[in-house]
N, C-alpha and C positions, 0 to 999 in steps of 0.2 A: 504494500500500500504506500501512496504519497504522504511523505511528511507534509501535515497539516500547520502551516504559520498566520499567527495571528499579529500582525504590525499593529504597536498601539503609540502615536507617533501626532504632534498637533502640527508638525512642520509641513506642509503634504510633498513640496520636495524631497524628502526624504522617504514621506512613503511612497511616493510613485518608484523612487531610486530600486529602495528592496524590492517592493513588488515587482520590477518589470526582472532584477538580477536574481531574486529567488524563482521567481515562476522558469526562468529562462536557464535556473541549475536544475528545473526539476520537481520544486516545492510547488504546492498547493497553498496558497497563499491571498488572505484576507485584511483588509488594514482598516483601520479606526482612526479619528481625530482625539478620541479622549477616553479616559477611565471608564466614565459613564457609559460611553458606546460599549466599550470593550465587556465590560459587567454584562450586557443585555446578551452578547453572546459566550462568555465561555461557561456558562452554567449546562451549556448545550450538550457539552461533553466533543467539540467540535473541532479541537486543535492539540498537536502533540509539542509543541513549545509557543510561547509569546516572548515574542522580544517589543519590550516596554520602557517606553522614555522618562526618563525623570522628572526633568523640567517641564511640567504641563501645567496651565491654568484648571483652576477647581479643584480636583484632586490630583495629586503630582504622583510620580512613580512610589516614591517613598511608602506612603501611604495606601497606593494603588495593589501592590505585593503583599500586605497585611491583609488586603478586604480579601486577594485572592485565595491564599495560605487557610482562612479561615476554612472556604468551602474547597478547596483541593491543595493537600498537602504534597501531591503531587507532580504537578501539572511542571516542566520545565519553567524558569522565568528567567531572561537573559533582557539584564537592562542594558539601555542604550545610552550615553549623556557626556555631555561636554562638562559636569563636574567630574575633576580627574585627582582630586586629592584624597590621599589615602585615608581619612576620614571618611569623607563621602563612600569609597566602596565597600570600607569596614560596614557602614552601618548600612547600607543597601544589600549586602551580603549577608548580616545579621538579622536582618527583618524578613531576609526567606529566601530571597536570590538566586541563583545557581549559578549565574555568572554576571561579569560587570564588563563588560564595551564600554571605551573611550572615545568621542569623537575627536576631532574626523577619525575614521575608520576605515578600513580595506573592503569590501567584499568578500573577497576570499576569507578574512578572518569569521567573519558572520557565518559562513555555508558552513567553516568546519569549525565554529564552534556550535552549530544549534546540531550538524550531523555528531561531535563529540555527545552531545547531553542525549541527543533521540538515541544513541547506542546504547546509552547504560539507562535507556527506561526497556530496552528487553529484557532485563536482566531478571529472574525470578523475585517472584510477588512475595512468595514467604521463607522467611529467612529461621533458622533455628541455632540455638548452641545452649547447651545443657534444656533447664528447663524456662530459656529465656526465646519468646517467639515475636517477630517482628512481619508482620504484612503491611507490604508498600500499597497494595490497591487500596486497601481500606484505610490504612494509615495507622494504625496503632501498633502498642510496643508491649507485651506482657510477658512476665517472669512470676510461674508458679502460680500464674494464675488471675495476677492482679495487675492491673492496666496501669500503664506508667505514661507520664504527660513527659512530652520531650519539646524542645524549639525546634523550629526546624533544620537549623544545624548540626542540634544533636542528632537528629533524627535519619541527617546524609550521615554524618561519621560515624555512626553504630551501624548503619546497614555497608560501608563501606568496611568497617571492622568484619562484619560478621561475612559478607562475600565473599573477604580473605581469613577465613577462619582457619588458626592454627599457621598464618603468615605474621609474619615481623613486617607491618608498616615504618617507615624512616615518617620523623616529620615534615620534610619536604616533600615525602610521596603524598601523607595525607593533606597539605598544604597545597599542591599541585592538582588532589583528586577534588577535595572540596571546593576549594576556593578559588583554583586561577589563577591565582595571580601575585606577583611579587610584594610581601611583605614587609620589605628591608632589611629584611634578617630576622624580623617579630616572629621568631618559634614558638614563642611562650605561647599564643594564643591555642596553640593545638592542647598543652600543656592545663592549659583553663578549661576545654572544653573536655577533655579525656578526664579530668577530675569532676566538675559537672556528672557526664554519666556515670563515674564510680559511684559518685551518690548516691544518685537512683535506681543504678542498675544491680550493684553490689552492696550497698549498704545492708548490716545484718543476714547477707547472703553469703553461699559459698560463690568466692571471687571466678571472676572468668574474665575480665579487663589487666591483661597485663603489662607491667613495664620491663622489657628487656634494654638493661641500662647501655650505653653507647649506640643500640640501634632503633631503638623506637616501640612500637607499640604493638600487639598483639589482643583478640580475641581465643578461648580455648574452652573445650569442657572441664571445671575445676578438677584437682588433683586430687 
């Protein structure tokens, strides 16, 4: 089947751009002036990524990624935007993200980063390690039974642990898989969020998140 793209874009230079270079790599591809528009269609169940501008009048990207995260935890979301300071894509990445585009931009960067995210949504729905079970369609995360509230970050870097289950991620791998994009050297953040899910995930449990010290980090059935 065609990758389905939904451009949500108030420039229409720029949507005319995508659509006529996505349709012309292949993509099946829809474009929007605004949130609001975009809202009225992806409830549809209609698109396999949106790539989403930040800077829009009414509701901006920012805020646009929260209303979507709500109802698909899902759903690829690859913003687009001429804010390029590493603040801005922390926190655009933090509020549900999958990836941050900087303008101006390539084409070529677009096809293979929305073809990178459509590859890792074939990846299996349900994910297992001991008695800890994660399904990406429906979105939830339970261990022994009891449903566990993740951000959506946690919720890529546990299912990214758990597809490498019984592998030693480096923090640059997980840094690279999650997020994209150059840090400045900020390790620590993976450091934050790996303790974050020890919480949750192992707290008062037998441990399954580990740390293999000089190489990074690992998922396993406890010992």
């Amino acid at each position: 089947m065609t990758t389905r793209v939904l451009v949500v874009d108030d420039d229409e230079r720029i949507r005319a751009m995508l659509t006529s270079t996505l349709t012309f790599a292949g993509f099946t591809v829809e474009s929007v002036s605004s949130a609001a528009e975009a809202f009225t269609r992806i409830p549809e169940g209609r698109f396999d990524v949106v790539l989403l501008d930040v800077m829009m009048p009414g509701t901006d990207g920012f805020e646009a990624v929260q209303l979507i995260r709500r109802h698909d935890g899902n759903l690829p979301v690859i913003f687009l935007s001429a804010r390029d300071s590493v603040d801005d894509r922390v926190r655009g990445l933090r509020l549900g993200a999958d990836d941050y585009i900087t303008k101006p931009f390539s084409s070529a960067e677009v096809i293979a980063r929305i073809e990178a995210r459509t590859r890792r949504s074939d990846r299996p729905a349900t994910l297992r390690c001991a008695d800890l079970e994660l399904d990406a369609d429906r979105h939830f995360v339970r261990r022994g039974g009891q449903d566990l509230e993740l951000s959506p970050t946690e919720f890529r870097l546990l299912r990214l642990l758990l597809e490498n289950k019984g592998r030693v991620l480096s923090k640059r791998q997980i840094i690279d898989r999650i997020w994209q994009y150059d840090f400045g050297g900020d390790t620590n953040i993976v450091e934050r969020f790996i303790s974050n899910l020890r919480r949750k995930i192992d707290d008062d449990r037998p441990a399954i998140i580990r740390t293999v010290r000089g190489f990074g980090y690992s998922i396993d059935d406890p010992e």
